[in-house]
C-alpha positions as CSV (number, residue, x, y, z in Angstrom):
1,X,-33.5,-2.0,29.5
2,X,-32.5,-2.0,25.9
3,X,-34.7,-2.7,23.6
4,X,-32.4,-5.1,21.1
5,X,-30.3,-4.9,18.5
6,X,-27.1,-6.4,16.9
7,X,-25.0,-4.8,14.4
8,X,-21.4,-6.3,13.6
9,X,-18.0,-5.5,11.3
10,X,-15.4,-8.1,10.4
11,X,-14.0,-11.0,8.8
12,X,-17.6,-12.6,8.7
13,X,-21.1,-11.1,7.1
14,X,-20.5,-6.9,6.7
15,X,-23.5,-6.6,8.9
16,X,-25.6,-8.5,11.5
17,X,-29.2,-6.1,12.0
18,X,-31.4,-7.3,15.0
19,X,-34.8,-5.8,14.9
20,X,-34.4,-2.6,17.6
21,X,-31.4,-1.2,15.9
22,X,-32.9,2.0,15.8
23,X,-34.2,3.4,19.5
24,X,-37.0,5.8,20.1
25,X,-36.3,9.2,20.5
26,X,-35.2,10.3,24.0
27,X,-35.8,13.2,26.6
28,X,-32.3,15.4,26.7
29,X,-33.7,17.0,29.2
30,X,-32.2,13.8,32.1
31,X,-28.9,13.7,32.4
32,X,-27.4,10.2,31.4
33,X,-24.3,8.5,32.7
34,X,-22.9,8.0,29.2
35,X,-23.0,11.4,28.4
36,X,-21.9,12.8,31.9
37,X,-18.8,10.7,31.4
38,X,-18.4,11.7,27.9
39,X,-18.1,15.5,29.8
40,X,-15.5,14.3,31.9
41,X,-13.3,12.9,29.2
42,X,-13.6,16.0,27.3
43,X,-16.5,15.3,24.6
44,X,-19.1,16.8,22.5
45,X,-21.2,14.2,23.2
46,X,-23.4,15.2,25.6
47,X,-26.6,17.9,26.6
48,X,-27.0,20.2,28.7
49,X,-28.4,18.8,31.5
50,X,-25.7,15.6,31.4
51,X,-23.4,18.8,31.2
52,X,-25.0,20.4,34.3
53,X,-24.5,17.1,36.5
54,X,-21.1,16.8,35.6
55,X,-20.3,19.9,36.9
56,X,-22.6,19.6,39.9
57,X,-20.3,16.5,40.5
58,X,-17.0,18.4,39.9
59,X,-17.7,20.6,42.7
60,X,-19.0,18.0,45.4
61,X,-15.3,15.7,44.1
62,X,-12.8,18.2,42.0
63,X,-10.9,15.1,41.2
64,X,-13.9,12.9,39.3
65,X,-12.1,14.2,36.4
66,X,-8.6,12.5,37.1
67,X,-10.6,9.4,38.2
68,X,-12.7,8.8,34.6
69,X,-9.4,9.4,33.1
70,X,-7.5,6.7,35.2
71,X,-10.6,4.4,34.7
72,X,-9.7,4.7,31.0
73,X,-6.4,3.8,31.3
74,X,-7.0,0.9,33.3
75,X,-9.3,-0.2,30.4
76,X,-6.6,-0.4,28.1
77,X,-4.0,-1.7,30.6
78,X,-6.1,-4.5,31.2
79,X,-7.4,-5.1,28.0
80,X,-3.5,-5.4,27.0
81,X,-2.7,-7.8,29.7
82,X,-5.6,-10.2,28.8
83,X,-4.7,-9.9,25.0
84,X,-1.1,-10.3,25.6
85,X,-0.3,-12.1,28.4
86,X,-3.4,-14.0,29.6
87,X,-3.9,-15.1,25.8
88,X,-7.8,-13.6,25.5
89,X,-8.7,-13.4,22.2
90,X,-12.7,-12.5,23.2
91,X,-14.2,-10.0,24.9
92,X,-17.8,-8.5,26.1
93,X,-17.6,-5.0,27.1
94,X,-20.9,-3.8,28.7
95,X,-21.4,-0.9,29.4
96,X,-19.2,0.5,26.9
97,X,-20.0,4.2,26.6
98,X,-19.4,7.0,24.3
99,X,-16.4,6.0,22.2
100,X,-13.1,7.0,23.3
101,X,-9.4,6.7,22.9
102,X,-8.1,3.5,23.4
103,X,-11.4,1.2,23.1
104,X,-11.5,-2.5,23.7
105,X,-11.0,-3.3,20.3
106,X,-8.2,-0.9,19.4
107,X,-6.0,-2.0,22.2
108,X,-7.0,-5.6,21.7
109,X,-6.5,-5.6,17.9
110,X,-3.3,-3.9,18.8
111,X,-2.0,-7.1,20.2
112,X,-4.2,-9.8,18.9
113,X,-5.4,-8.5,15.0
114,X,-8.0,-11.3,15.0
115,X,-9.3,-10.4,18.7
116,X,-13.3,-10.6,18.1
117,X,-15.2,-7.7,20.7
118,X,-19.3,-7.4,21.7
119,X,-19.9,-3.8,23.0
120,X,-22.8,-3.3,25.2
121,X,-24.7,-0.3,26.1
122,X,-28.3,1.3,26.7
123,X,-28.1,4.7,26.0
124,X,-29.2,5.6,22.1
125,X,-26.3,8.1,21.9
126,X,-23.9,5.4,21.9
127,X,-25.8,3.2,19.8
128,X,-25.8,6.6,17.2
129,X,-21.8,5.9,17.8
130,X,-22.0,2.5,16.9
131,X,-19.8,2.7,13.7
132,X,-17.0,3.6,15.4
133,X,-17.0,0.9,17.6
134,X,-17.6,-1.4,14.4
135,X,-14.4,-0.3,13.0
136,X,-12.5,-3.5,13.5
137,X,-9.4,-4.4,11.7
138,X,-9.7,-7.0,8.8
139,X,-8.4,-10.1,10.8
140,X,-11.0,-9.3,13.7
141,X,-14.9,-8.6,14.2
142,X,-16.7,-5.9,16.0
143,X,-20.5,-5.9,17.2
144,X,-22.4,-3.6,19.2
145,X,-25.9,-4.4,21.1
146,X,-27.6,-1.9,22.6
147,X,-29.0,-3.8,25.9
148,X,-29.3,-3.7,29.5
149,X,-26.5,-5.1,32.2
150,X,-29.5,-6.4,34.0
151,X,-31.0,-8.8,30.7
152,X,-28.1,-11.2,31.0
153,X,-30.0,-13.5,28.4
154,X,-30.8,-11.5,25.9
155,X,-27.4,-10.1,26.1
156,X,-25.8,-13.7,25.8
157,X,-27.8,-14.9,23.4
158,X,-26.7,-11.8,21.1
159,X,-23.0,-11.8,22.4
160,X,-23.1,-15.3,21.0
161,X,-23.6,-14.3,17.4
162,X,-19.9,-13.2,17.7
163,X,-18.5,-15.0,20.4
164,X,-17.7,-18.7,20.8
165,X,-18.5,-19.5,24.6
166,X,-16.4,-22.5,24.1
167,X,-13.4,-20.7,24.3
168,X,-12.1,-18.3,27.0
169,X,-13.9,-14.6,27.4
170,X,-12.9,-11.2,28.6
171,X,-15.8,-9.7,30.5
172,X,-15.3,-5.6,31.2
173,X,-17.9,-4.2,33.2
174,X,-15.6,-0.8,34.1
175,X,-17.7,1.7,36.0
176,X,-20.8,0.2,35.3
177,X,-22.0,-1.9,38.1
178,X,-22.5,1.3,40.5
179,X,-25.9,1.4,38.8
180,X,-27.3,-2.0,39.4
181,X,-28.7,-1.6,43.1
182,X,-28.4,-4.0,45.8
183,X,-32.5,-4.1,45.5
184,X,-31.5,-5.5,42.0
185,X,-28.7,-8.2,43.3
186,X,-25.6,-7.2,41.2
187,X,-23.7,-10.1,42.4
188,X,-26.4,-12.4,40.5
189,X,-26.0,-10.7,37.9
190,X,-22.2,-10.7,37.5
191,X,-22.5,-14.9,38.5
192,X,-25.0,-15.3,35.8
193,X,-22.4,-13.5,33.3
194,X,-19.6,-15.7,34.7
195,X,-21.7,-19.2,34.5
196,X,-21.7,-18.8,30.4
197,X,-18.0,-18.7,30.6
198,X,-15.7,-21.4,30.2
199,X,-12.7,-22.3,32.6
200,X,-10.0,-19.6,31.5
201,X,-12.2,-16.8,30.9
202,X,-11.7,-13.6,32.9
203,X,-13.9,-10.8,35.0
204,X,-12.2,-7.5,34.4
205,X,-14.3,-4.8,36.8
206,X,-14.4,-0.8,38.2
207,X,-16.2,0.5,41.0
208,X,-16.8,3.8,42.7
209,X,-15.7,3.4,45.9
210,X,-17.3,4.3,49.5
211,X,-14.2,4.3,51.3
212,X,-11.4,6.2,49.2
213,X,-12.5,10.1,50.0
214,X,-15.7,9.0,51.2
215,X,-17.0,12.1,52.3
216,X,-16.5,13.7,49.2
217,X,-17.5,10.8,46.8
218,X,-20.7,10.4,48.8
219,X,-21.8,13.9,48.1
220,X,-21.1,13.1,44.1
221,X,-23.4,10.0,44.3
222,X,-25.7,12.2,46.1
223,X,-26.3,15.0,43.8
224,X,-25.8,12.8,40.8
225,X,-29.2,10.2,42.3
226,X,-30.9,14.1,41.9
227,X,-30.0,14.6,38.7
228,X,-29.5,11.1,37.2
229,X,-32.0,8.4,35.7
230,X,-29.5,5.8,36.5
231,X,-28.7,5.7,40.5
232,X,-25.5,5.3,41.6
233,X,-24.7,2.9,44.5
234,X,-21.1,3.1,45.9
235,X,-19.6,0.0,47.2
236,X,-16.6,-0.4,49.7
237,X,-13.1,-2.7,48.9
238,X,-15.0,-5.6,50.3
239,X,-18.4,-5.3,48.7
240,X,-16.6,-4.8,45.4
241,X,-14.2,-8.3,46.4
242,X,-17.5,-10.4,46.2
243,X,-17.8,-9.7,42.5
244,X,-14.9,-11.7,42.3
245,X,-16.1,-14.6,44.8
246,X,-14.5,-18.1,43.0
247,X,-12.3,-16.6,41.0
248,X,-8.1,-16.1,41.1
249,X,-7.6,-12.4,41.2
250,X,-4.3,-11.6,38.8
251,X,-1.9,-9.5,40.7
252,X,-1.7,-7.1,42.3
253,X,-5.5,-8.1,43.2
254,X,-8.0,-5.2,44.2
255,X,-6.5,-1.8,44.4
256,X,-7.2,1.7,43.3
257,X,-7.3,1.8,39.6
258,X,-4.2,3.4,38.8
259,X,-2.2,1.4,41.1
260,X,-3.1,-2.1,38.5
261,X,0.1,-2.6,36.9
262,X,1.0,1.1,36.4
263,X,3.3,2.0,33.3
264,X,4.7,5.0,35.5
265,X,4.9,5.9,39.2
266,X,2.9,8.8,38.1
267,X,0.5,7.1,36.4
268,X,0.1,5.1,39.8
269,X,0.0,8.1,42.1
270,X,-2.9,9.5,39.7
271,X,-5.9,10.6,42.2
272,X,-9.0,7.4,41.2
273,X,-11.7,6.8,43.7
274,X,-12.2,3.3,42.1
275,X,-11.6,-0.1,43.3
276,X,-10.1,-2.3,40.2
277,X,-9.6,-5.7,40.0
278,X,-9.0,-9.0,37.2
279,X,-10.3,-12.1,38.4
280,X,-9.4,-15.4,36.4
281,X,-12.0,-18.3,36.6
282,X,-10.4,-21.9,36.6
């Protein structure tokens, strides 16, 4: 778990410091899910041992590649449905990961300048990213706080520096709940997210999936649990429904990533083994 730490851009104070802004140093030597993904989308971010599980994981499921990549542009297709259409002006993104193309408060900003976003992460390298994630546009704010899914509170209480939990909220947790084991009750943790938000707010999710190319995506999960601090538990269509137990799933409901709202048939036919879903709570 993270040990704390705030920092924030925007139309309010230029910074917001927590004490914890500045992690300990860590071991290299374990490969880290951040990272690993990083690899997969092509960046320098990343050691070699998160570069060694990334290619263990290519060879056990050549299309991991094709499926971080569609996870990413379901991020920004849903982020520009719920700043567009659904009217969400708020988000919480945990579990943000290295910065990327196309992050939560780029698209957002894109539709909504004032959109305010809390980014939430763990691993030290993305908290050395931080700024980039800060860089909101005038009419907006940014924050980042380096902390745990799994500290629900603390991450709250933080979020809440930023966020007004009066008004509606976009949660993202995209590829991220895979490492909260059932030992650890994920679904308690996503209903203790959900209880903080007010009527209107949304659950916007990703999950590895058991049962699209399950042979195949099995053997990724196993060699990445050999290589990996953070375990991986894959979850089947149903399993990854209960997140959204209560709440009106937007259409098309739960489907392979690249199959919510697709901007091409291409984009839809893209290989993803990752169940995707937006859930509305009224």
């Amino acid at each position: 778990m993270g040990s704390g730490g705030v920092q924030e851009t925007g139309e309010g104070p230029d910074e917001v410091a927590v004490s914890g802004a500045e992690r300990a140093s860590f071991d290299t030597s374990v490969a880290h899910i951040a990272r690993v993904y990083d690899y997969w989308l092509g960046g320098k971010d990343n050691f070699a041992a998160d570069r060694a599980a990334a290619e263990q994981a290519i060879a056990a499921y050549p299309d991991i590649v094709l499926s971080v990549r569609a996870n990413r542009a379901f991020l920004a297709r849903v982020v520009r449905y719920l700043a567009g259409e659904a009217g969400i002006r708020q988000f919480l993104d945990i579990g943000t990961g290295i910065p990327s193309a196309s992050n939560t408060h780029e698209v957002a900003q894109s539709v909504a300048p004032e959109s305010r976003v809390v980014y939430v992460d763990n691993d030290p390298v993305v908290l050395t990213h931080a700024r980039a994630l800060l860089a909101s546009g005038p009419h907006g704010v940014t924050s980042y706080l380096d902390a745990d899914l799994r500290g629900t509170g603390r991450v709250l209480t933080a979020a809440a520096h930023t966020l007004d939990f009066s008004r509606p909220v976009g949660v993202m947790l995209m590829a991220i709940l895979q490492h909260v084991g059932n030992a650890e009750n994920p679904y308690a943790t996503v209903a203790a997210l959900l209880d903080a938000m007010p009527a209107g707010s949304y659950l916007a999710l990703s999950h590895p999936a058991s049962d699209i190319e399950a042979e195949a995506q099995g053997e990724l999960a196993r060699r990445l649990n050999q290589t990996m601090a953070e375990k991986v538990t894959l979850r089947d269509r149903a399993q990854v429904a209960r997140f959204f137990d209560g709440l009106e799933l937007v259409e098309p409901g739960l489907v392979r990533v690249p199959q919510w709202r697709p901007a091409s048939e291409a984009e839809a036919s893209s290989p993803a083994g990752l169940w995707g879903g937006v859930g509305r709570k009224n």
